[in-house]
N, C-alpha and C positions, 0 to 999 in steps of 0.2 A: 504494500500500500504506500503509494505516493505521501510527501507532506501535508497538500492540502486534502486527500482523504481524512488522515488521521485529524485534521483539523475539524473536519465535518463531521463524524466520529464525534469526537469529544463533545463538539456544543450539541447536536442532540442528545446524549447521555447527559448532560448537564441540564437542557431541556424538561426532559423525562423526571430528571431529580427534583427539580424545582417545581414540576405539576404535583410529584409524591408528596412534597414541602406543603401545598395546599392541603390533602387530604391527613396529613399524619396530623396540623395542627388544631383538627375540628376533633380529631380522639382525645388532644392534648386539652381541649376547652373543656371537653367531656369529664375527664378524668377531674382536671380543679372546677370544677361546677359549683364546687361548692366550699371552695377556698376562698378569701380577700381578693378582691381585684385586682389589687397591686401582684398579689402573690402569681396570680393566673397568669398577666401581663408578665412581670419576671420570665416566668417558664416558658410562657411562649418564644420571648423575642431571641432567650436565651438557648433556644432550639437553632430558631433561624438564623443565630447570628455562627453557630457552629456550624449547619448545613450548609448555609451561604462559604462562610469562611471554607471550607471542604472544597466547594466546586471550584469559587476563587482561585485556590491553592490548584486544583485538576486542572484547568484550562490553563493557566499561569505559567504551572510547574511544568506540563507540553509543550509548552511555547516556546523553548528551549532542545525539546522533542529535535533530534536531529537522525534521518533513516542513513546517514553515513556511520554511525555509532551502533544505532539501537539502544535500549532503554539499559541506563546506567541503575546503578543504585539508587538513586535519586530518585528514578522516574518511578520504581517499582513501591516504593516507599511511598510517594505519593497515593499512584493507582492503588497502592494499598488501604491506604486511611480512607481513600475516596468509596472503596468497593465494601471495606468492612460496615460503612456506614449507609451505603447501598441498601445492603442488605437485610442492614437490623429494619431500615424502613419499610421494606418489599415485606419482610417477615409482620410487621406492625401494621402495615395496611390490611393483610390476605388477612389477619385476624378482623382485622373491624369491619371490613367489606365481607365477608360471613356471616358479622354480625348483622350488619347494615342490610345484608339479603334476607334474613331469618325474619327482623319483625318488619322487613316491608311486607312479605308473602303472609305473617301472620295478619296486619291491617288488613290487605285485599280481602284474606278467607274469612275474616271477620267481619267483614263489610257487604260481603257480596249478598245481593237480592236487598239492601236496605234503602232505601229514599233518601237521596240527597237533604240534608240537613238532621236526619232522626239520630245520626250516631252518636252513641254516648260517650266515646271516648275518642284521643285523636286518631286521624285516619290509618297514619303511621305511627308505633308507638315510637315515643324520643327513647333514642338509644339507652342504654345502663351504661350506669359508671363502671361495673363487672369487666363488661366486657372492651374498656378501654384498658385497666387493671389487668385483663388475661394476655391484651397486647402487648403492654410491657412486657412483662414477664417473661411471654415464649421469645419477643425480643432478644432479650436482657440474652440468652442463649446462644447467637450467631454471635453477636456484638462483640462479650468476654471469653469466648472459643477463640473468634480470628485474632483477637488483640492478644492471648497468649499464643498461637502461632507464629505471631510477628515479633515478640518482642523475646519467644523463650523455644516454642516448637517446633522453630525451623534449624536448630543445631541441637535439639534432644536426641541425641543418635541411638539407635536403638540395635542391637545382635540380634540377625534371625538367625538361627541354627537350624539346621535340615540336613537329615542321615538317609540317604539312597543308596538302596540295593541294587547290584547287577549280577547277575549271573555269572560276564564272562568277564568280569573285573580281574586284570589279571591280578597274582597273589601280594607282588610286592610291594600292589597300590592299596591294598585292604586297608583302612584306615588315612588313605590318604588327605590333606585336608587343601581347600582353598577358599583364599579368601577372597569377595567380590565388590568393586566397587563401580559404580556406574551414574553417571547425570550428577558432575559435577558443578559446572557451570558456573565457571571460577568467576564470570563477571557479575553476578550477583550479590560476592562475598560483600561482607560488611561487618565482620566481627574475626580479625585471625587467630584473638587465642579462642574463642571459641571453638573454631576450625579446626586448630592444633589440639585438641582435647581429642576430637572426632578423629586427625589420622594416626594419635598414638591408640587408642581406643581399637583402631585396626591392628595396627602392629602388635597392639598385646596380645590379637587371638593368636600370632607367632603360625599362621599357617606354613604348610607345605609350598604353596604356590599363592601368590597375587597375579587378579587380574583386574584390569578396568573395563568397561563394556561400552565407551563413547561419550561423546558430548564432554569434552575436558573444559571447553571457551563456550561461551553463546552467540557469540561472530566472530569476534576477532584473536588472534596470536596474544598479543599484548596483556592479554587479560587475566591470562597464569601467571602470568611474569614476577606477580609479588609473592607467587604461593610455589614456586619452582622450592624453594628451601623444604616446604611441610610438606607435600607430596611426596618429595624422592624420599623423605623415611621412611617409606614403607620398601621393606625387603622382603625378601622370602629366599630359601635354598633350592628351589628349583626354577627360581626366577619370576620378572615379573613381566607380564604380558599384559597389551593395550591391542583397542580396536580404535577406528573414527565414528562417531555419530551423525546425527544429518544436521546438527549445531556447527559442527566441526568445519562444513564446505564452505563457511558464510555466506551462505543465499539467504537469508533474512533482513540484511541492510543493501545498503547501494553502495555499489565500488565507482570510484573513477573510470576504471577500462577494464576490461576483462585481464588485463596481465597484472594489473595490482590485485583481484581476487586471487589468480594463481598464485603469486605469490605470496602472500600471505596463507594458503592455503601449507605450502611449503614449508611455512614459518610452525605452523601450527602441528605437522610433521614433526620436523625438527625439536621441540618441545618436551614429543612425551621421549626423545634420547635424552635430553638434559633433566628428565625425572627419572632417568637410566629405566625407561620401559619398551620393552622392544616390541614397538608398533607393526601390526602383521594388517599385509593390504591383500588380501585374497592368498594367505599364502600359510605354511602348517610349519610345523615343527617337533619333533621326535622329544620323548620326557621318557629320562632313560630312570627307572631305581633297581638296584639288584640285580641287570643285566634282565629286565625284562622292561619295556615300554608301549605307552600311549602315544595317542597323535592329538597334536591340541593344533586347532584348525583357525584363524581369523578373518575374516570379510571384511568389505570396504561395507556401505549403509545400503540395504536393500529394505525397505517399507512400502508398503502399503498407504498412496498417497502421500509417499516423502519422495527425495532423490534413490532411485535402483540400480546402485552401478556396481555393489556387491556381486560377484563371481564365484558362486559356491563348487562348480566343477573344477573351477582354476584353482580355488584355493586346495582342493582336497588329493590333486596331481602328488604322483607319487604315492598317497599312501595306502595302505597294505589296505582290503576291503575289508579283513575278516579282523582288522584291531580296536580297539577301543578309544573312544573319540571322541572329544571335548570340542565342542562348536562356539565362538564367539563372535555372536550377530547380533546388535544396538537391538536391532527393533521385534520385539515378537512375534507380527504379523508374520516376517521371514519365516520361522518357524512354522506358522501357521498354512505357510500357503506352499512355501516351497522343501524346506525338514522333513516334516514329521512323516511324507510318504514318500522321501527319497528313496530311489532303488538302492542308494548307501545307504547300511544304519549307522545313524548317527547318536548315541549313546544320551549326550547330556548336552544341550545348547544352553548358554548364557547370556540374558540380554538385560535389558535397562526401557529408557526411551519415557515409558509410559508415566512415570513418577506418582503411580497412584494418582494420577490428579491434583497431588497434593494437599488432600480435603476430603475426606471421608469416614467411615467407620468400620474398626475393625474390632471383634469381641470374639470369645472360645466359639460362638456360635450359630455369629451373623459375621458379617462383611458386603458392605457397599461402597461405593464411590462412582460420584457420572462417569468416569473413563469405562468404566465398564460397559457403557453403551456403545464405546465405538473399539473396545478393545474383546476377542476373546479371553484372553490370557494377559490380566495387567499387573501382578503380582503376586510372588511366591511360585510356588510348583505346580506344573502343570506333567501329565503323562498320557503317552498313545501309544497302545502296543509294545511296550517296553523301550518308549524312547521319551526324556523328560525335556522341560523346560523348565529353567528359573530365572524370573522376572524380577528383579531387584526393584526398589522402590525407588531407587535415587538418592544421591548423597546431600547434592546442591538442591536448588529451588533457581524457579523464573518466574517473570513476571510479575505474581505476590508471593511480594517478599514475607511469606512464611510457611506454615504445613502446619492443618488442621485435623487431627485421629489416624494421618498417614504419615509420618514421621520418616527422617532418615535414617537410611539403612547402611547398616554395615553383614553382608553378610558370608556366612561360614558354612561350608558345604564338606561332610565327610562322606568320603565315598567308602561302601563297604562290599564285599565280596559277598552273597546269597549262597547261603547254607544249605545243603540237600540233607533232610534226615537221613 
């Protein structure tokens, strides 16, 4: 999207805000109906002078909006406060407008067949202070959820731990472990001891292998550059291994020519060497222990409505059909559409991409999140036929700047050898 789209973007959302600004503050009369005047007037103006001040700040703080950058921390920050406060109102209205529905249809049903002037009460009852009181409330809920996202749940790193069996595991890898990181998205950072909590936190699971699974930048090279130090800490003894993302190609901003994206693209290459991780672009490599080995496999970005220039027969050249095989591919849908019924089997694919949406619920016994409407497979482990998938949640965050019941992940994969009684 061009600059003057996103300009036009913005003032209708800002638009829409300030219609919702009308309706939240007739719940707000509702609710002090029966405070001091002064007191009522207070709360009101003291709504709109935050919402105002909100959209102010949104349009303001874009107007700086530059599509050779893409949205800095600042921007996200913004869009953040603006969206958290979105939403408490969308949540604040859908309750009064419920309400507002409820005794309009009870006046009609109450009414109907009666003679204009005989009815004994008003046509429409006037709303309950109840149910301004329930709006807050289910409010109050989005409101203090995203505001701790943003200011504590987007660096609460969380260990998923996950033990898969295989059958033809060979012996020396029984117990073998790796560690997986993915959707970094180093230009979002805004807190680096934070950060450095979150890469020592990996390094303590002291796996066998590190891997990343994409998206190191969110356009541009430059944007790791302060976090080259925290990163390379993470070691492992059978090495650490990287893929590209489809953040990684910079097709999200505007380049000057096509040879300033290339190179920078280059740059962004070059990178995950200086976090000593050896970036695999459609290409395998042999994981020897005890004189017996695996084949761990990496693609370039192949998704489902993203960039597909991933080559999964190029990368898989060479190796043995009948070995065992670690696939790393960003995006799941790969998995989805070209994996799981390869004429190769391919053992265990590792991907990222989806970030949980960054916004969701996860319990022993439910789990949602909207990505789940455009994703099969958007977190955790998935299996077909005796071949898995695991979808990382993401380490980083974009866009809002935080993570709401979908937290980041650090996760830990031991593979184990399936026992025959």
């Amino acid at each position: 999207m061009h600059r003057g789209g996103f300009v036009i973007f913005f003032l209708i959302l800002s638009g829409v805000s300030l219609l919702m600004d009308w309706y939240v503050c007739s719940g707000i009369k509702t609710l002090a109906a029966d405070w001091q005047q002064r007191n009522r007037l207070i709360a009101i103006y003291t709504y709109l002078i935050i919402s105002i001040g909100l959209i102010i700040l949104f349009v303001g703080g874009f107007g700086s909006f530059s599509t050779a950058k893409g949205m800095t921390p600042f921007h996200e920050w913004v869009l953040s406060f603006f969206l958290t406060f979105f939403v408490t109102k969308l949540v604040f209205i859908i309750v009064l407008f419920l309400g507002d529905t409820g005794r309009t249809v009870t006046g009609v049903i109450r009414n109907i067949g009666k003679p204009q002037g005989q009815q004994s009460q008003p046509y429409i009852p006037t709303r309950r202070k109840f149910i301004s009181e329930l709006a807050v409330l289910l409010a109050a809920i989005p409101f203090a959820s995203m505001l701790y996202g943003m200011f504590r749940g987007k660096y609460d790193y969380k260990v998923h731990r996950q033990t898969i069996y295989f059958d033809d595991l060979p012996e020396a890898f029984d117990g073998f472990t790796i560690t997986q990181l993915s959707d970094i998205h180093s230009g979002s950072f805004d807190n680096i001891d934070a950060l450095r909590r979150g890469v020592k936190l990996a390094q303590d699971q002291k796996s066998d292998l590190f891997v990343f699974t994409g998206d190191l930048v969110n356009n541009a090279a430059w944007e790791i550059e302060p976090y080259i130090n925290v990163f390379n800490q993470l070691k492992a003894p059978s090495g650490q291994f990287s893929i590209l993302g489809n953040h990684d190609y910079g097709d999200y901003i505007q380049w000057d020519s096509a040879v300033a994206k290339a190179e920078n693209l280059a740059k962004v290459k070059a990178q995950h060497g200086k976090l000593d991780y050896k970036l695999m672009l459609d290409e395998n490599v042999e994981l020897e222990k005890n004189g017996q080995k695996i084949a761990l496999i990496g693609v370039q970005n192949w998704g489902r409505g993203f960039i597909q220039i991933g080559d999964l027969d190029k990368a898989m050249r060479g190796v043995d059909p009948q070995a065992f095989k670690i696939l790393l591919s960003h995006d799941p849908t790969h998995w989805e559409e070209k994996v799981r019924f390869n004429p190769t089997k391919i053992h265990l694919t590792l991907a990222g991409h989806t970030h949980g949406a960054q916004f969701g619920v996860e319990t022993a016994g439910f789990r949602w999140s909207p990505v789940q409407y455009r994703y099969l497979d958007w977190a955790g482990l998935a299996e077909n036929n005796g071949r898995y998938l695991y979808v990382n949640r993401g380490f980083g965050f974009l866009a809002f700047s935080g993570r709401v019941g979908i937290w980041p992940e650090i996760t830990v994969l031991t593979l184990k050898k399936k026992r025959t009684a």
